[in-house]
Biopython code that builds the backbone (N, CA, C, O; Angstrom):
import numpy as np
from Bio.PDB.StructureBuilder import StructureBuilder

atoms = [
    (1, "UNK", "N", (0.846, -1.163, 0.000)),
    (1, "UNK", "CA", (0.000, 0.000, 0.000)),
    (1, "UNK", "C", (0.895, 1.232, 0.000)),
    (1, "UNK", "O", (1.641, 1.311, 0.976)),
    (2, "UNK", "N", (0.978, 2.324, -1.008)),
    (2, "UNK", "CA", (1.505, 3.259, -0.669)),
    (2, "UNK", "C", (1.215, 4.078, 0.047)),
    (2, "UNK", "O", (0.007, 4.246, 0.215)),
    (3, "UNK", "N", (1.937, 4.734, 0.604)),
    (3, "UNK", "CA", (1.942, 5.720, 1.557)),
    (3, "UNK", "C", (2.761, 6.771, 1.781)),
    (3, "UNK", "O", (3.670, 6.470, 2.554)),
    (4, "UNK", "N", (2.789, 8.007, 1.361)),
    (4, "UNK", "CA", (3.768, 8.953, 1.032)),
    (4, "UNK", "C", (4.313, 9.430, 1.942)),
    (4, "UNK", "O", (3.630, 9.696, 2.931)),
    (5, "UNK", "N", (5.728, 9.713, 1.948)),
    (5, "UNK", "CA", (6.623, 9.394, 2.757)),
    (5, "UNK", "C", (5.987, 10.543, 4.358)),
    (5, "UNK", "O", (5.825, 10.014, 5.458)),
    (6, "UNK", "N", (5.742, 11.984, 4.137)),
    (6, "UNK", "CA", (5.035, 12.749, 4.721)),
    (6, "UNK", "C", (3.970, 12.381, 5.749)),
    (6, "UNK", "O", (3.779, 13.023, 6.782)),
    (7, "UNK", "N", (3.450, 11.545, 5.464)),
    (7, "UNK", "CA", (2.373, 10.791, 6.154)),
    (7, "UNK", "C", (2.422, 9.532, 6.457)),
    (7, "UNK", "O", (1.468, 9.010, 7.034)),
    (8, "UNK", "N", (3.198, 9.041, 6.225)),
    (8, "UNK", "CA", (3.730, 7.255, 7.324)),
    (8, "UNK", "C", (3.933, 8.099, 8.541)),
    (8, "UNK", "O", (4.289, 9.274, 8.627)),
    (9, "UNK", "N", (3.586, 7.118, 9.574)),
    (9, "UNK", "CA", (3.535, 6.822, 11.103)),
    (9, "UNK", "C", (4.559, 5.923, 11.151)),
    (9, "UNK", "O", (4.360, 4.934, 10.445)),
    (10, "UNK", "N", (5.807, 5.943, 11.879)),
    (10, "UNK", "CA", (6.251, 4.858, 11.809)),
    (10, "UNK", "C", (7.042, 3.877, 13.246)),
    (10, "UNK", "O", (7.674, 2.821, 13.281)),
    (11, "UNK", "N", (6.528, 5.047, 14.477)),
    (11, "UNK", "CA", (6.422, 4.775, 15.318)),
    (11, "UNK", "C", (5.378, 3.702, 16.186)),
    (11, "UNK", "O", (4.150, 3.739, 16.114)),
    (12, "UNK", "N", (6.230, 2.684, 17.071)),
    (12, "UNK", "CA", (5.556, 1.766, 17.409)),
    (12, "UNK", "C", (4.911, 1.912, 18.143)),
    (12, "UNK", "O", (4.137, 0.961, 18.243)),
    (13, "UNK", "N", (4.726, 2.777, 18.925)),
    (13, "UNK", "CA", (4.252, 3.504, 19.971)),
    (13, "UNK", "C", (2.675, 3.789, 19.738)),
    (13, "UNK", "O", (1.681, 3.185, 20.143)),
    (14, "UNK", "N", (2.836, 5.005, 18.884)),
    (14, "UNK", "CA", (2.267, 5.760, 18.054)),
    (14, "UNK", "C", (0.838, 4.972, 17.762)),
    (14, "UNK", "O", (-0.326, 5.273, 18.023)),
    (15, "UNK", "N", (1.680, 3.368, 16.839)),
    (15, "UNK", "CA", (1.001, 2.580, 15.634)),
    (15, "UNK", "C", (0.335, 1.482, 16.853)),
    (15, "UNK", "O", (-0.747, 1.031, 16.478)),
    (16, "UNK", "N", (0.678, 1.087, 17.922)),
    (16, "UNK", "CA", (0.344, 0.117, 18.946)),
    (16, "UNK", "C", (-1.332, 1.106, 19.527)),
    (16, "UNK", "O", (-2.445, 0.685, 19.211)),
    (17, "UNK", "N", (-1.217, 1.829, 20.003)),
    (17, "UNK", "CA", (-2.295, 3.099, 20.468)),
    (17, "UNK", "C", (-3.172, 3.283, 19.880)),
    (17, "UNK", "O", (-4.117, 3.713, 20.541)),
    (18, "UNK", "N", (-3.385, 3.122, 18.592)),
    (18, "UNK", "CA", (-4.036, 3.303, 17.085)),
    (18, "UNK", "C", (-4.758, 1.873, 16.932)),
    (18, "UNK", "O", (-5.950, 1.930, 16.632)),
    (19, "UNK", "N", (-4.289, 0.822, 17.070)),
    (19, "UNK", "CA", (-4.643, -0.198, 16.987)),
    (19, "UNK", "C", (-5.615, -0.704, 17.992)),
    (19, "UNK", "O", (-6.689, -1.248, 17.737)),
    (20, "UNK", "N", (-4.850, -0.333, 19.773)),
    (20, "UNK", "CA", (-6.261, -0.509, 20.522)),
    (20, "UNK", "C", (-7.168, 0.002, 20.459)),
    (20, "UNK", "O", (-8.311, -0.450, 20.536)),
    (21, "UNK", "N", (-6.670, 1.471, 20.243)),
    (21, "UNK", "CA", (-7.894, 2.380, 19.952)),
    (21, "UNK", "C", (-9.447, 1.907, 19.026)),
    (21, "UNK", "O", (-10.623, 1.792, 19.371)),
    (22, "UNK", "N", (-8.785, 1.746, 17.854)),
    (22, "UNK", "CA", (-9.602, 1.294, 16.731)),
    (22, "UNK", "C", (-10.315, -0.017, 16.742)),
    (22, "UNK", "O", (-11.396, -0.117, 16.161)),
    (23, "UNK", "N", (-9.640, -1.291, 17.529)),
    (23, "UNK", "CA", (-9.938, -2.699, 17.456)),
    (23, "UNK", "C", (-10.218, -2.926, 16.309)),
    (23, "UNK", "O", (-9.448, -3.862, 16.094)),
    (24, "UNK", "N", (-10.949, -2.712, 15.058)),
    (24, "UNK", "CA", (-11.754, -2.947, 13.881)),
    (24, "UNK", "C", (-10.970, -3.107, 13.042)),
    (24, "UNK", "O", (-10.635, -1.949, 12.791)),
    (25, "UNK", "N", (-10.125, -4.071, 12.066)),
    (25, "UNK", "CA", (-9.482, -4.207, 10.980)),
    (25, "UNK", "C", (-9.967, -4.646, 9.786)),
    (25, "UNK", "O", (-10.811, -5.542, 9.805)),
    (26, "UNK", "N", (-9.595, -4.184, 8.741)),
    (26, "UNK", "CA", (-9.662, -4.698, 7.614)),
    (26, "UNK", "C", (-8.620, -6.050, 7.411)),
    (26, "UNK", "O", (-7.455, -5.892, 7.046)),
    (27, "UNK", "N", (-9.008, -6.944, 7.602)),
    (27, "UNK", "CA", (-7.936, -7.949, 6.954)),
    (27, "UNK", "C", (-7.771, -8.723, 6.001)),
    (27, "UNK", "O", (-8.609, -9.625, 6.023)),
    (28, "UNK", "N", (-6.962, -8.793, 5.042)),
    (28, "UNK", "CA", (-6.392, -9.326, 3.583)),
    (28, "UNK", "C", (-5.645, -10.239, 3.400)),
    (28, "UNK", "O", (-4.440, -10.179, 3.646)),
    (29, "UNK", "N", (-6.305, -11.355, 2.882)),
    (29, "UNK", "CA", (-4.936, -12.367, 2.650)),
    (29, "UNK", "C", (-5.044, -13.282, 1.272)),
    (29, "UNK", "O", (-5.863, -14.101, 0.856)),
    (30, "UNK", "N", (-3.848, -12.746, 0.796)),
    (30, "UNK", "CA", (-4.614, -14.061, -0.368)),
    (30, "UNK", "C", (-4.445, -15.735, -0.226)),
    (30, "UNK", "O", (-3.641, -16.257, 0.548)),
    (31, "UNK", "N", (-5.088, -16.259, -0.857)),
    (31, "UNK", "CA", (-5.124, -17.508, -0.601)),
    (31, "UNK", "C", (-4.762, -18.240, -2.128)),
    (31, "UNK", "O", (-5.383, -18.396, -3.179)),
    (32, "UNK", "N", (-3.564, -18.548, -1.683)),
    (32, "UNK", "CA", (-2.629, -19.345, -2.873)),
    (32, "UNK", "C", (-3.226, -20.907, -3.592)),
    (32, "UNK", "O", (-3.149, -21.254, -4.770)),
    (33, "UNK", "N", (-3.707, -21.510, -2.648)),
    (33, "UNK", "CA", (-4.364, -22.664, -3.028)),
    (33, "UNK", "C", (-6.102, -21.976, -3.713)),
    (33, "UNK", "O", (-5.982, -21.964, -4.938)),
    (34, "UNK", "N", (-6.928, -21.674, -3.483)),
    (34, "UNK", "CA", (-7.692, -21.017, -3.891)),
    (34, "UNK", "C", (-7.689, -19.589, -4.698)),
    (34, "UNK", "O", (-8.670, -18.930, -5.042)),
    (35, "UNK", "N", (-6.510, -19.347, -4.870)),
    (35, "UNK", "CA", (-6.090, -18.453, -6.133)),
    (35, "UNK", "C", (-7.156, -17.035, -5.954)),
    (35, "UNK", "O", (-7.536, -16.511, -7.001)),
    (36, "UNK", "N", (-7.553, -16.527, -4.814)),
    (36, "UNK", "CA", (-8.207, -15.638, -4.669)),
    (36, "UNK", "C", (-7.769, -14.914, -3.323)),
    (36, "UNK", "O", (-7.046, -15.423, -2.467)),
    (37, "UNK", "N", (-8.340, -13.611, -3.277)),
    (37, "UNK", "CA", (-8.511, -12.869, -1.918)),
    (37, "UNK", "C", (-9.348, -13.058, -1.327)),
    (37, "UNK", "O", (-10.430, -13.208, -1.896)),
    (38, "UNK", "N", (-9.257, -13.149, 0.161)),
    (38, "UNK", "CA", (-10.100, -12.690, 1.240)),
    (38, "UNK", "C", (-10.280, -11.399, 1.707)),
    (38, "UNK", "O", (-9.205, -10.805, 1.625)),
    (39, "UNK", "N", (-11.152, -10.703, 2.157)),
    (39, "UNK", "CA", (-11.073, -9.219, 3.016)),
    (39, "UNK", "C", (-12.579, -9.878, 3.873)),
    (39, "UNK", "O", (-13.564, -10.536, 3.539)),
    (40, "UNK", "N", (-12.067, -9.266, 5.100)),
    (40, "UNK", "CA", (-13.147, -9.601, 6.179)),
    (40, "UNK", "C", (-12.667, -8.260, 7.665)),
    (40, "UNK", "O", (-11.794, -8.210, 8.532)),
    (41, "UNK", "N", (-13.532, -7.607, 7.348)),
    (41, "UNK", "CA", (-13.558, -6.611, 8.538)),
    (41, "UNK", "C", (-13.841, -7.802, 10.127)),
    (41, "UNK", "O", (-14.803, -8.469, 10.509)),
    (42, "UNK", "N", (-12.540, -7.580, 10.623)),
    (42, "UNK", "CA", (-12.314, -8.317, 11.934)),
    (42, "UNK", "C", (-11.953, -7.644, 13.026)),
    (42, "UNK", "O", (-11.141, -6.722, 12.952)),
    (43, "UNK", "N", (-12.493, -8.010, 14.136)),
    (43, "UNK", "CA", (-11.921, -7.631, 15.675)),
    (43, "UNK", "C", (-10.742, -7.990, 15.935)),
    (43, "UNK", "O", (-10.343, -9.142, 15.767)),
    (44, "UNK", "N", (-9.955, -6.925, 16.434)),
    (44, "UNK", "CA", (-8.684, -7.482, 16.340)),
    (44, "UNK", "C", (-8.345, -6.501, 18.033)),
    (44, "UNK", "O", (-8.944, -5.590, 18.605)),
    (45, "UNK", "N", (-6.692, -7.549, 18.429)),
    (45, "UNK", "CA", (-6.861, -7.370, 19.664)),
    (45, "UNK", "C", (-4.839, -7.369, 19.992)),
    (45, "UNK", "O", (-4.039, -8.265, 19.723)),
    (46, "UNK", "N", (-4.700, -6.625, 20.345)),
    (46, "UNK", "CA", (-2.964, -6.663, 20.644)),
    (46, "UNK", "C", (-2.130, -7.110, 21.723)),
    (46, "UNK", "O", (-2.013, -6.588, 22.832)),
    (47, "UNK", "N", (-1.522, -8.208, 21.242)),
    (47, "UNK", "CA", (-0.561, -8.363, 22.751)),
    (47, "UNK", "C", (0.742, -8.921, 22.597)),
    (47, "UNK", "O", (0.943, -9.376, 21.471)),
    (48, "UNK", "N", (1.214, -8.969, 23.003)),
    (48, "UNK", "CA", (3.265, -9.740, 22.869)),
    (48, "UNK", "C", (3.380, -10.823, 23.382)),
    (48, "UNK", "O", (3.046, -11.391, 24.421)),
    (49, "UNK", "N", (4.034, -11.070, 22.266)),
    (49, "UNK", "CA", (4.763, -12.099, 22.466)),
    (49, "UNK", "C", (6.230, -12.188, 22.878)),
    (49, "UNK", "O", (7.003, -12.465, 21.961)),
    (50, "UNK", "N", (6.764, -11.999, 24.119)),
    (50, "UNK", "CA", (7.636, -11.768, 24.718)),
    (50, "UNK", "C", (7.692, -9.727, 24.554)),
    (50, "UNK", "O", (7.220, -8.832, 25.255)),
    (51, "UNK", "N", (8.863, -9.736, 22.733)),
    (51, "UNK", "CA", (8.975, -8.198, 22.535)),
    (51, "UNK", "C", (8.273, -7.926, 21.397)),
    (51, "UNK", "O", (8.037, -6.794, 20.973)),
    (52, "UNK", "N", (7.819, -9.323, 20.725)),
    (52, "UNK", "CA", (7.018, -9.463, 19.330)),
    (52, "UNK", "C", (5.777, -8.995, 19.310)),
    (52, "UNK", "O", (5.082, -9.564, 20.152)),
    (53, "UNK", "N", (5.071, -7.984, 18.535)),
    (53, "UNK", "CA", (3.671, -7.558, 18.850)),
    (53, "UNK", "C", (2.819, -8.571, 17.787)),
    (53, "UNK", "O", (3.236, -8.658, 16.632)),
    (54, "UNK", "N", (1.521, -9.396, 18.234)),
    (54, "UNK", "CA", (0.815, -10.215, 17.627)),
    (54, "UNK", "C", (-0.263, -9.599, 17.739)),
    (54, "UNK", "O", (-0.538, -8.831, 18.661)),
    (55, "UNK", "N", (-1.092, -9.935, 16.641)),
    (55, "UNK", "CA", (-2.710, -9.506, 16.267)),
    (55, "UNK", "C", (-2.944, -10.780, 16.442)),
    (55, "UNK", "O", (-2.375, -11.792, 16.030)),
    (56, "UNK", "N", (-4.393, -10.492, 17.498)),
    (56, "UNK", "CA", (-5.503, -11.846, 17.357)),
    (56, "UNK", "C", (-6.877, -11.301, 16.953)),
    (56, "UNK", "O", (-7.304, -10.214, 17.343)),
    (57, "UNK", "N", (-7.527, -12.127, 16.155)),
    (57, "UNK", "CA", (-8.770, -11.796, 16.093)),
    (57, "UNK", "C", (-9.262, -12.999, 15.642)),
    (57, "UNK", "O", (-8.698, -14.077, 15.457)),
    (58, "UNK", "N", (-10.878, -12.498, 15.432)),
    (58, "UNK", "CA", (-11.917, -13.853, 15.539)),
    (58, "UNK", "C", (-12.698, -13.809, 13.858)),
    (58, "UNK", "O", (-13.073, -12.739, 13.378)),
    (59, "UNK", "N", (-12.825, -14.942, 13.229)),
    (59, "UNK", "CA", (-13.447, -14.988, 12.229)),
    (59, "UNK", "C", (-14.364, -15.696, 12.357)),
    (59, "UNK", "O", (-13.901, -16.714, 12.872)),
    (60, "UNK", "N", (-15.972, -15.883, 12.138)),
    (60, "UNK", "CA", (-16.900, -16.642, 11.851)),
    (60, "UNK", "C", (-16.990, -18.124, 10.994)),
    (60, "UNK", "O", (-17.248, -17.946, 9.803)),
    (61, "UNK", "N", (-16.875, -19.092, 11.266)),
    (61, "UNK", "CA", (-17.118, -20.336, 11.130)),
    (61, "UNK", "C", (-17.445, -20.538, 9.778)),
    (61, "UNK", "O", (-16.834, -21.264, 8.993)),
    (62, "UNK", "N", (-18.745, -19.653, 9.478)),
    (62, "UNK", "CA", (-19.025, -19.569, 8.093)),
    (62, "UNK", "C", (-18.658, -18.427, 7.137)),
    (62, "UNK", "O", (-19.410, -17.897, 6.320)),
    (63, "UNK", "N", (-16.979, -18.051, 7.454)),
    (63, "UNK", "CA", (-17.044, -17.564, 6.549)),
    (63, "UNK", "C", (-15.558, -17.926, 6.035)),
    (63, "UNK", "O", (-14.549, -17.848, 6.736)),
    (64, "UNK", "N", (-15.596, -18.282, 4.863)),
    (64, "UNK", "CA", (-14.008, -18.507, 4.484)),
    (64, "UNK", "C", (-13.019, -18.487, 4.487)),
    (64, "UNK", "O", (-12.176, -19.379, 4.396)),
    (65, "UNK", "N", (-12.957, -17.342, 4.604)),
    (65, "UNK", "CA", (-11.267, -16.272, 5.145)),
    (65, "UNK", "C", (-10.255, -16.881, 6.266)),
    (65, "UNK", "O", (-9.042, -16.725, 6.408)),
    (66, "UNK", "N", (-11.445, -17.817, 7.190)),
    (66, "UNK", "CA", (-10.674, -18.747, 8.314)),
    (66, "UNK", "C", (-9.788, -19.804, 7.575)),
    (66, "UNK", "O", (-8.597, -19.981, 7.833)),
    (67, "UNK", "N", (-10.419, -20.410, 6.736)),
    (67, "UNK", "CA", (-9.534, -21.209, 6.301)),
    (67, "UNK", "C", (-7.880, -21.040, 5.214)),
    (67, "UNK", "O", (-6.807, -21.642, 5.177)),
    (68, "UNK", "N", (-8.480, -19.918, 4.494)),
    (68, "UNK", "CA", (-7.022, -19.582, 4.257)),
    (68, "UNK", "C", (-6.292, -19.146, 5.278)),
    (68, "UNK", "O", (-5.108, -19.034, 4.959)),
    (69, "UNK", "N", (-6.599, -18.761, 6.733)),
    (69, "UNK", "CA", (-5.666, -18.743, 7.843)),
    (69, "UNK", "C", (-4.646, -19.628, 8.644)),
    (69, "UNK", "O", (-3.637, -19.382, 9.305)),
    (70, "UNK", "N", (-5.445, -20.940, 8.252)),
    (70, "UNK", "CA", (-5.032, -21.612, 8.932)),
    (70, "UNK", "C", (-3.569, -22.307, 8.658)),
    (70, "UNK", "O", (-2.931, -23.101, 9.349)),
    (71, "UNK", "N", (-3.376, -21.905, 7.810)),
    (71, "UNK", "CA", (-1.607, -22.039, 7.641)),
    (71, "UNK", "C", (-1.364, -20.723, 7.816)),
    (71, "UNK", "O", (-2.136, -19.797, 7.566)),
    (72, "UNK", "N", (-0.099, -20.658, 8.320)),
    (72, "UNK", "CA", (1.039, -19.060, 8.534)),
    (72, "UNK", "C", (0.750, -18.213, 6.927)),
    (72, "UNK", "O", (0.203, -19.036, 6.193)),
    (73, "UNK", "N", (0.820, -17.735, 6.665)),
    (73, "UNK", "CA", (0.484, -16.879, 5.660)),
    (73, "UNK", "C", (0.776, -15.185, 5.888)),
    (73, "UNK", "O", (0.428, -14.589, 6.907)),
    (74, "UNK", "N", (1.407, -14.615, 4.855)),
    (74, "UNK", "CA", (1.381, -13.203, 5.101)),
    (74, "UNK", "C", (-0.060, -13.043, 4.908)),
    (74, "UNK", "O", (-0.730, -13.661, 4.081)),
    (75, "UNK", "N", (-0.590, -11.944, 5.945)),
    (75, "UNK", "CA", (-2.183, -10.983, 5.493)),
    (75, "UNK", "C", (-2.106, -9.440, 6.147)),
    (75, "UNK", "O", (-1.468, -9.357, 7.196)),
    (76, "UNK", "N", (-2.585, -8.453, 5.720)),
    (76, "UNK", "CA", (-2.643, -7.154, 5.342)),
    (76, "UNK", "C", (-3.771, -6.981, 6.823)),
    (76, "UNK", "O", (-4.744, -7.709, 6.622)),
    (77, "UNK", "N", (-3.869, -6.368, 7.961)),
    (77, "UNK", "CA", (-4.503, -5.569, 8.582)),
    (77, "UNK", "C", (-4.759, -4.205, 8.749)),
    (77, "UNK", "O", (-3.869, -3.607, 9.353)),
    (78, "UNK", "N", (-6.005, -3.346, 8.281)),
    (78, "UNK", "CA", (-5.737, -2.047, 7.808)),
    (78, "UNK", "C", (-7.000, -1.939, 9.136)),
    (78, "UNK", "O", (-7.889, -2.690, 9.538)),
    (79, "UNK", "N", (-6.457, -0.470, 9.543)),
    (79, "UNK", "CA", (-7.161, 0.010, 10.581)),
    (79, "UNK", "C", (-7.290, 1.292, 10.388)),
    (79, "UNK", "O", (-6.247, 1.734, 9.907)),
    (80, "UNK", "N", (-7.971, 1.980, 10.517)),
    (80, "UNK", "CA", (-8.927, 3.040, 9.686)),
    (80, "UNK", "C", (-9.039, 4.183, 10.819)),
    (80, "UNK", "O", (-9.658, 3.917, 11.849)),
    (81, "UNK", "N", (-8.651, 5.015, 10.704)),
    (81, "UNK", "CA", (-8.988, 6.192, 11.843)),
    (81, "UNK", "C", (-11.177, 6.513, 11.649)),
    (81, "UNK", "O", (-12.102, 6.137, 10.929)),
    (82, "UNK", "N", (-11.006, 7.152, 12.495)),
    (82, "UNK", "CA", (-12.341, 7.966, 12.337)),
    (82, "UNK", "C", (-12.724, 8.212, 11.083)),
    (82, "UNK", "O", (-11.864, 8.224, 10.202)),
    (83, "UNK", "N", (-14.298, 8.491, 10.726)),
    (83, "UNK", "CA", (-14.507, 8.595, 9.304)),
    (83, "UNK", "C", (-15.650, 10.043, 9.667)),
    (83, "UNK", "O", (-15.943, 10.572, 10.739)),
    (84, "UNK", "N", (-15.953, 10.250, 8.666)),
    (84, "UNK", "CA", (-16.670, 11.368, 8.443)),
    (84, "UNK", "C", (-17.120, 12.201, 6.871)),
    (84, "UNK", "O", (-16.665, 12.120, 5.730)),
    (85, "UNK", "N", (-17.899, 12.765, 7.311)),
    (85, "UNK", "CA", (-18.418, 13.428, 5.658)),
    (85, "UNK", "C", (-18.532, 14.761, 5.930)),
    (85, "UNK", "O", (-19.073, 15.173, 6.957)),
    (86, "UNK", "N", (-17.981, 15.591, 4.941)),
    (86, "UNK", "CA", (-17.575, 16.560, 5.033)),
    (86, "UNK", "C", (-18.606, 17.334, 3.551)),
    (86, "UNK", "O", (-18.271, 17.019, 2.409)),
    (87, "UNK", "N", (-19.563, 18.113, 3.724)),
    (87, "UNK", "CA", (-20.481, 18.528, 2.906)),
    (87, "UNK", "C", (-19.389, 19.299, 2.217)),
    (87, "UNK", "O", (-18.383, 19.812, 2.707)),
    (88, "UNK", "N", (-19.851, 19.263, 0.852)),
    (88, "UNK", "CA", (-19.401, 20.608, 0.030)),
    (88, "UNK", "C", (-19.747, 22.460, 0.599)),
    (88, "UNK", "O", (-19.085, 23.445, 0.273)),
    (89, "UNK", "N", (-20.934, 22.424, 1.474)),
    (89, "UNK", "CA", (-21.495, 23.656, 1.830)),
    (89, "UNK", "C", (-20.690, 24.165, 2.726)),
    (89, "UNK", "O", (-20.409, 25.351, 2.903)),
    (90, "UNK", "N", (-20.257, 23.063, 3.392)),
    (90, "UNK", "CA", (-18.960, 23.491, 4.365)),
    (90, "UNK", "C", (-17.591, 24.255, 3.826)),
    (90, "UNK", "O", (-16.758, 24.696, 4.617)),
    (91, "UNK", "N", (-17.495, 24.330, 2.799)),
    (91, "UNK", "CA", (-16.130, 24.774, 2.239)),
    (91, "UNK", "C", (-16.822, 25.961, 1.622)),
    (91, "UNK", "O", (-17.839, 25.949, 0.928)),
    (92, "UNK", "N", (-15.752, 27.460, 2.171)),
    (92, "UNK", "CA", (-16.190, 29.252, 1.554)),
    (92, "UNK", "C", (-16.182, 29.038, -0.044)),
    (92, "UNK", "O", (-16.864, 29.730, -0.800)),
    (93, "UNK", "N", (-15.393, 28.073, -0.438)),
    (93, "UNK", "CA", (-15.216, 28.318, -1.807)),
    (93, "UNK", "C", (-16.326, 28.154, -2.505)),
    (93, "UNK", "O", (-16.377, 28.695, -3.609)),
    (94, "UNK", "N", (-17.397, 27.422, -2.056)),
    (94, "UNK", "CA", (-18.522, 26.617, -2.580)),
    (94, "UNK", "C", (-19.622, 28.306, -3.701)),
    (94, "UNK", "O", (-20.258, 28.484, -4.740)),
    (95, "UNK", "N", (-19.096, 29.119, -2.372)),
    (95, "UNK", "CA", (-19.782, 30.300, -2.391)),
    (95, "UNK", "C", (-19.463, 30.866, -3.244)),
    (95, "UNK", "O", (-20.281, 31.404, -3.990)),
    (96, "UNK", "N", (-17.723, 30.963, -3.486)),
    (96, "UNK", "CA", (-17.377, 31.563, -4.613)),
    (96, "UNK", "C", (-17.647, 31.185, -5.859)),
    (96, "UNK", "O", (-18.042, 31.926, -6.760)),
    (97, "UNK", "N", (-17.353, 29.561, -5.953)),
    (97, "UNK", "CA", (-16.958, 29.444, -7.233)),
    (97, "UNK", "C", (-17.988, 27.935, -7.532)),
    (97, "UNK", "O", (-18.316, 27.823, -8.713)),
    (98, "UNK", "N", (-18.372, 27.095, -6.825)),
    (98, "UNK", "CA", (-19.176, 26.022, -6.687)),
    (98, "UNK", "C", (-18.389, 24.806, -6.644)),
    (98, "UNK", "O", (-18.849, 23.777, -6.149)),
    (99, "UNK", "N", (-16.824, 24.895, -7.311)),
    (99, "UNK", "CA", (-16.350, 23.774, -7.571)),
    (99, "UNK", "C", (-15.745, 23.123, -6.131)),
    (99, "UNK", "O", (-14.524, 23.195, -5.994)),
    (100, "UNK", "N", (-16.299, 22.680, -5.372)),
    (100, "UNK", "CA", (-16.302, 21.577, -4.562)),
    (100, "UNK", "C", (-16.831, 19.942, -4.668)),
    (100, "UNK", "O", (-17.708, 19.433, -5.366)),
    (101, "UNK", "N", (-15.965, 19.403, -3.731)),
    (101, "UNK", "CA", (-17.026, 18.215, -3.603)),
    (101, "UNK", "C", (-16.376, 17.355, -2.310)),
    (101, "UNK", "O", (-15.413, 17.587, -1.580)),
    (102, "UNK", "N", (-17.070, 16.569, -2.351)),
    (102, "UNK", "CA", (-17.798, 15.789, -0.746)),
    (102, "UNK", "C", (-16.464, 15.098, -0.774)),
    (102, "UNK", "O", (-15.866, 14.503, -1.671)),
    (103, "UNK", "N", (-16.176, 15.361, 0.497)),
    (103, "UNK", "CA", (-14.555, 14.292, 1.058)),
    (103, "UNK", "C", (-15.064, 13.086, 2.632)),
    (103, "UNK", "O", (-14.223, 12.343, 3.137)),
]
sb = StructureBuilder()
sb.init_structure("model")
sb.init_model(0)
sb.init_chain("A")
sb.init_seg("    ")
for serial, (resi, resn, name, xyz) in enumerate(atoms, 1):
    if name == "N":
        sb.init_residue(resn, " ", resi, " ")
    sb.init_atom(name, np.array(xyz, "f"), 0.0, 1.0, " ", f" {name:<3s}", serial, name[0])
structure = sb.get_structure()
């Protein structure tokens, strides 16, 4: 995933805090024997392993994504700050010129 250099976090600190905070992940993995992706928004939960930081979380029985887990596998956990909608009416420019739009 890119991420421009300006805006990486790359503190563990920082990125550990963010994670309890949020609990909610996006998680990604592809699955080599089934030649496809998984994504399954999961609960996810932080703790060490000795100095090693591990993600646990829980997947539903019926849903697939468990089983491409079950071997070691690289997978992608994305955790999402706050969200929000931001009207075009909200921005002075709207007034000036109209060219806005919804972020």
């Amino acid at each position: 995933m890119y991420v421009p250099r300006q805006f990486a976090e790359t503190r563990p600190q920082v990125l550990h805090e963010a994670i309890r905070a949020i609990k909610l992940a996006t998680v990604v993995t592809f699955d080599i024997d089934g030649d496809c992706y998984h994504t399954t928004a999961m609960p996810m939960v932080l703790r060490f392993d000795g100095e090693k930081p591990v993600l646990d979380g829980h997947v539903a029985r019926g849903n697939p994504h468990w089983r491409a887990l079950e071997k070691p596998k690289r997978s992608m956990a994305i955790f999402q700050g706050p969200q929000a909608y931001i009207s075009p009416s909200w921005y002075p420019s709207k007034a000036e010129h109209g060219k806005v739009v919804p972020t």
